[in-house]
Backbone as ProteinMPNN parsed JSONL, in Angstrom:
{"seq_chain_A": "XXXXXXXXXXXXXXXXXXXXXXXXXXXXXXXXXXXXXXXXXXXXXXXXXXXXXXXXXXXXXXXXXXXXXXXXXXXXXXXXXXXX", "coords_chain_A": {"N_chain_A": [[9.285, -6.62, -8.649], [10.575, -9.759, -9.231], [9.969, -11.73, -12.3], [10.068, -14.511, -12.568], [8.787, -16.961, -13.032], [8.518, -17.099, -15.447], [10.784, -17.777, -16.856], [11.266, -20.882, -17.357], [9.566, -20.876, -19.771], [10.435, -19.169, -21.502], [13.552, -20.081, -21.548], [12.869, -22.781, -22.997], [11.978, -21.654, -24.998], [14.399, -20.38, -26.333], [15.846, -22.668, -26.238], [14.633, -24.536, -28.69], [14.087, -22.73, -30.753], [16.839, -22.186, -31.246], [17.726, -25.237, -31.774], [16.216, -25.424, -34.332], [17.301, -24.02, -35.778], [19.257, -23.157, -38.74], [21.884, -23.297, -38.635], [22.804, -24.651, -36.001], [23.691, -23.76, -32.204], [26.332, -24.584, -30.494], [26.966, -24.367, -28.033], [25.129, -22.798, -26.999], [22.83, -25.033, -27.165], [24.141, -26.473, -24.794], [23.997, -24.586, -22.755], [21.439, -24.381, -22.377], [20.483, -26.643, -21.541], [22.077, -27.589, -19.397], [20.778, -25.055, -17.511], [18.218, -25.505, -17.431], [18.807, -28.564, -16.452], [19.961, -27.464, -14.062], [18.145, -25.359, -12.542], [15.65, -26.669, -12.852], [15.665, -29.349, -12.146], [15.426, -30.88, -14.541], [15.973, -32.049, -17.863], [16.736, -31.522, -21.087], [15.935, -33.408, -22.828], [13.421, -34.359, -23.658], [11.983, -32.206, -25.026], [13.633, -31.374, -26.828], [12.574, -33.275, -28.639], [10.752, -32.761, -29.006], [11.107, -30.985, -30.799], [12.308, -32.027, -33.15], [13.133, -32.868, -36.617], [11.645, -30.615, -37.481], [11.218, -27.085, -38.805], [12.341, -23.633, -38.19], [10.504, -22.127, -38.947], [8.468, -23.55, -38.782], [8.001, -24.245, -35.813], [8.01, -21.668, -34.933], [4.857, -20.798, -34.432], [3.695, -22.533, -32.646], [5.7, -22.056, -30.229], [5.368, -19.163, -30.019], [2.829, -19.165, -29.387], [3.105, -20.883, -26.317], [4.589, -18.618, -25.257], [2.623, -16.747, -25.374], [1.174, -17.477, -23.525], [2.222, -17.325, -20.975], [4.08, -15.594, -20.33], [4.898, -12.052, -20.718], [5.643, -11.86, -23.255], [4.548, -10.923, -25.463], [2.953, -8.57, -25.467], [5.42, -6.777, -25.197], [6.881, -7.51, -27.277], [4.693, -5.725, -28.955], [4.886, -3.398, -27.541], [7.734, -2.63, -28.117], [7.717, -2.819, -30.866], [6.329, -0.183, -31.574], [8.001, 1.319, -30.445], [8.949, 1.603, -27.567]], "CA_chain_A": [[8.871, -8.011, -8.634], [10.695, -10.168, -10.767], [8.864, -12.587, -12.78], [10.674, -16.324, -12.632], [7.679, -18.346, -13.722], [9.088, -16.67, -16.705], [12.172, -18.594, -17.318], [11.24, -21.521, -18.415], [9.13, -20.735, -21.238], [12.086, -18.56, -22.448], [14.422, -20.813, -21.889], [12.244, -23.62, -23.713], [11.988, -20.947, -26.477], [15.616, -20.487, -26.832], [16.357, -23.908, -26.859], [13.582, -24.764, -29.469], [14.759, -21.759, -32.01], [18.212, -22.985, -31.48], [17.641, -26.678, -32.099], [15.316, -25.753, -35.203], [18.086, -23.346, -36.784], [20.078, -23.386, -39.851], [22.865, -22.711, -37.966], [22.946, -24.637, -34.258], [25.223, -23.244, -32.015], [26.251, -25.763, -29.76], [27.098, -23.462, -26.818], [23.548, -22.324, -26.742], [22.423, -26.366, -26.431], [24.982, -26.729, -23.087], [23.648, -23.744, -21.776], [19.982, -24.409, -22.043], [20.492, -28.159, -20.948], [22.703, -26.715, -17.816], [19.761, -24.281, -16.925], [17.095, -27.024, -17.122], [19.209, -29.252, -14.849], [20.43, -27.035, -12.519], [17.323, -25.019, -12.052], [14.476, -27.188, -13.167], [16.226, -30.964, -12.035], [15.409, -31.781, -15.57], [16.555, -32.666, -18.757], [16.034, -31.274, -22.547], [15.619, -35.076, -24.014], [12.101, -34.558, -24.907], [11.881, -30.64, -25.584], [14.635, -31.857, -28.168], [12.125, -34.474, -29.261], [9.538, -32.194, -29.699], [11.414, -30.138, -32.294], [13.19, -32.783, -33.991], [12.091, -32.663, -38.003], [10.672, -29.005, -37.931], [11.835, -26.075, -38.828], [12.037, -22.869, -37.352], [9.138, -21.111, -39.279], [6.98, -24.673, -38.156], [7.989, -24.015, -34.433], [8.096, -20.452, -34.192], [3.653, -20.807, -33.842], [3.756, -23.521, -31.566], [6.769, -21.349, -29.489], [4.522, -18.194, -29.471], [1.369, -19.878, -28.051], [3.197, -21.259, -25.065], [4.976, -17.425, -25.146], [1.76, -15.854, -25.253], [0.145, -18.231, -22.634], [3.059, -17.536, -20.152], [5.159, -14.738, -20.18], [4.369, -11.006, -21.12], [6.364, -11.493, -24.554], [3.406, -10.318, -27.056], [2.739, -7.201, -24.99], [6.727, -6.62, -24.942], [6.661, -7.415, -29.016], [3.871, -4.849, -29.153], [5.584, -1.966, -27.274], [9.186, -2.449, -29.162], [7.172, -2.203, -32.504], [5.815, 1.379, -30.934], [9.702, 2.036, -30.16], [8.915, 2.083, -26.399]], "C_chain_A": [[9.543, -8.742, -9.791], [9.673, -11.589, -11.049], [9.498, -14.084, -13.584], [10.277, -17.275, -12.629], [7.698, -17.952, -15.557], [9.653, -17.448, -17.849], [11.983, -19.585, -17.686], [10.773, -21.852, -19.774], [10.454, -20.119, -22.069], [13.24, -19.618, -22.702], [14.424, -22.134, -23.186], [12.025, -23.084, -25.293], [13.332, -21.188, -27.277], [16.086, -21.337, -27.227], [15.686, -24.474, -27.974], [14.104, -23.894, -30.759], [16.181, -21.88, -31.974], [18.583, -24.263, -32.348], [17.135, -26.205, -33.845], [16.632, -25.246, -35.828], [18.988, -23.947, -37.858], [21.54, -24.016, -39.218], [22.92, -22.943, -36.513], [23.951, -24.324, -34.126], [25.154, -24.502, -30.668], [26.213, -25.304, -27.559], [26.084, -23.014, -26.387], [22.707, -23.758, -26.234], [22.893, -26.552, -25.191], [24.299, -25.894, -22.263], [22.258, -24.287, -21.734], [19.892, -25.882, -21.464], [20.981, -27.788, -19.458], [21.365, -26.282, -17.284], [18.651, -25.01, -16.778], [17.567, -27.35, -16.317], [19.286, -28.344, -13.925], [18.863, -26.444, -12.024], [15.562, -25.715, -12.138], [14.618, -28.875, -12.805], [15.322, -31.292, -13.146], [16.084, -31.609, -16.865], [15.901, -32.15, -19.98], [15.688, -32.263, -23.582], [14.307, -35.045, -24.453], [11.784, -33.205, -25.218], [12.891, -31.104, -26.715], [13.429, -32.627, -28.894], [11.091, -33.795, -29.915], [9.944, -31.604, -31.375], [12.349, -31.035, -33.432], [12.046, -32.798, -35.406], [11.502, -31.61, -37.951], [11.757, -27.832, -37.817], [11.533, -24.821, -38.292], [10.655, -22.254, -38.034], [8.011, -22.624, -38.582], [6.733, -24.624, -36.716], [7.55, -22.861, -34.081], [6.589, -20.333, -33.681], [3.416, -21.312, -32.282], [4.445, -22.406, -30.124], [5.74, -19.746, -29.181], [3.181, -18.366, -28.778], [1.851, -19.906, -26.854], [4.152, -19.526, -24.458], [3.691, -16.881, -24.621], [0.807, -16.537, -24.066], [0.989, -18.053, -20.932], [3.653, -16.567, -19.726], [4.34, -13.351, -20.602], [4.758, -10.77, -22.2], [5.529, -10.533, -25.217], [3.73, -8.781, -26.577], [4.308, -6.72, -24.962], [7.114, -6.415, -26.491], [5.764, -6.243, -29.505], [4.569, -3.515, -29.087], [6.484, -2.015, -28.179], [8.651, -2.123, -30.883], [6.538, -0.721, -32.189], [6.909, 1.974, -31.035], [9.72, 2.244, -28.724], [10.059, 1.412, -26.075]], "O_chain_A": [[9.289, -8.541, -10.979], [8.935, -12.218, -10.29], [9.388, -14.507, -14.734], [10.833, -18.345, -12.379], [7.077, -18.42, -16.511], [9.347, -17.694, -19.016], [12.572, -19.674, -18.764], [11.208, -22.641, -20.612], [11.163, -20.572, -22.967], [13.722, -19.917, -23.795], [15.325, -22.442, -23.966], [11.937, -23.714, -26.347], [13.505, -21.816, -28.322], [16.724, -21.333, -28.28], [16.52, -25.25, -28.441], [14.518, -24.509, -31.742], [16.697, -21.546, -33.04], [19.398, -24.358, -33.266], [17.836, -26.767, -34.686], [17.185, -26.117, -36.499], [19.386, -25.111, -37.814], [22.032, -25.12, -39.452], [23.039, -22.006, -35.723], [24.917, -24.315, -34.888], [24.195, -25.062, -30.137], [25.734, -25.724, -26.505], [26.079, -22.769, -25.181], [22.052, -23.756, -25.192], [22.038, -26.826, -24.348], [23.964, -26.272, -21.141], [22.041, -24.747, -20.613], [18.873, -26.063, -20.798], [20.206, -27.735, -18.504], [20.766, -27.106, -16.594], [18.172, -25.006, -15.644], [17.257, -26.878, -15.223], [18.605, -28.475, -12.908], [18.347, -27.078, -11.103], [14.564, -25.266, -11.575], [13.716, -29.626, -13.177], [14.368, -32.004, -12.834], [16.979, -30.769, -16.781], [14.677, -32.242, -20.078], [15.304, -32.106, -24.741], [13.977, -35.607, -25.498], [10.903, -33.285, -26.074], [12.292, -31.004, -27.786], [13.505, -32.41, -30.103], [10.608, -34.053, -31.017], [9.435, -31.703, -32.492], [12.947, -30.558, -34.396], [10.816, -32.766, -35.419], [10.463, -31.689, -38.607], [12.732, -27.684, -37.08], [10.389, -24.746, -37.843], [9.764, -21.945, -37.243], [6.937, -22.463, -38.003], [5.617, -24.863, -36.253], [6.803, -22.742, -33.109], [6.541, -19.832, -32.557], [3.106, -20.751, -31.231], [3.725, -22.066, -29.185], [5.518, -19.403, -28.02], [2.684, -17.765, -27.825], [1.324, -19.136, -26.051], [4.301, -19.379, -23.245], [3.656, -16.553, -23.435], [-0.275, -16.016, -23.792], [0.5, -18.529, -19.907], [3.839, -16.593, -18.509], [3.138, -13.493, -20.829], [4.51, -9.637, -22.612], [5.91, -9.39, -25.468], [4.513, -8.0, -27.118], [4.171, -5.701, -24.284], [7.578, -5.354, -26.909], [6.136, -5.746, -30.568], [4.817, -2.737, -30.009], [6.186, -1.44, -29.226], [9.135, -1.401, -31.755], [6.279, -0.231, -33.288], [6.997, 3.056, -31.616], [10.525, 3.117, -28.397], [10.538, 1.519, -24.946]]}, "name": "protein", "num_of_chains": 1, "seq": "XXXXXXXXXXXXXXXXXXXXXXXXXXXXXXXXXXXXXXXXXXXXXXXXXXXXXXXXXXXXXXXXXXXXXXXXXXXXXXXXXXXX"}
C-alpha cells in the first residue's frame, strides 16, 4: 500500500526546512514549487509566507506537529534511533 496522503506534508516539510536554512538551495525551491503545481494545482506563495522571518530551529516544532499529525515520521524517527 503506498501511502500518498503522505506527500504533501513531506513535501511542505522540505520546502519549509529549505526556505528556513542557512544555506537555501535554490534547486530544492523549483522542485518543491514544481511538485505542488503539478501534483497539488497549487502554489508555494503562502507556505513561503508562513516561514518567512523564522528560523529553522523556530519551524522545525511547528514542521513536526503537522509531521506527527500526518505521516508515520515519529514512529520512523523512533525505529532509526533503535537502528531498525
Amino acid at each position: 500500500m503506498r501511502n500518498t496522503k503522505e506527500i504533501q506534508p513531506i513535501l511542505t516539510a522540505i520546502h519549509c526546512i529549505n526556505y528556513t536554512s542557512e544555506h537555501r538551495n535554490a534547486d530544492i525551491m523549483k522542485l518543491t514549487d514544481y511538485a505542488f503545481r503539478r501534483l497539488f494545482g497549487a502554489n508555494t506563495n503562502l507556505l513561503t509566507l508562513a516561514c518567512v522571518g523564522k528560523t529553522k530551529e523556530q519551524i522545525m516544532p511547528e514542521i513536526m506537529q503537522v509531521l506527527e499529525h500526518t505521516t508515520d515520521y515519529k514512529e520512523y524517527l523512533d525505529q532509526y534511533k533503535e537502528g531498525k
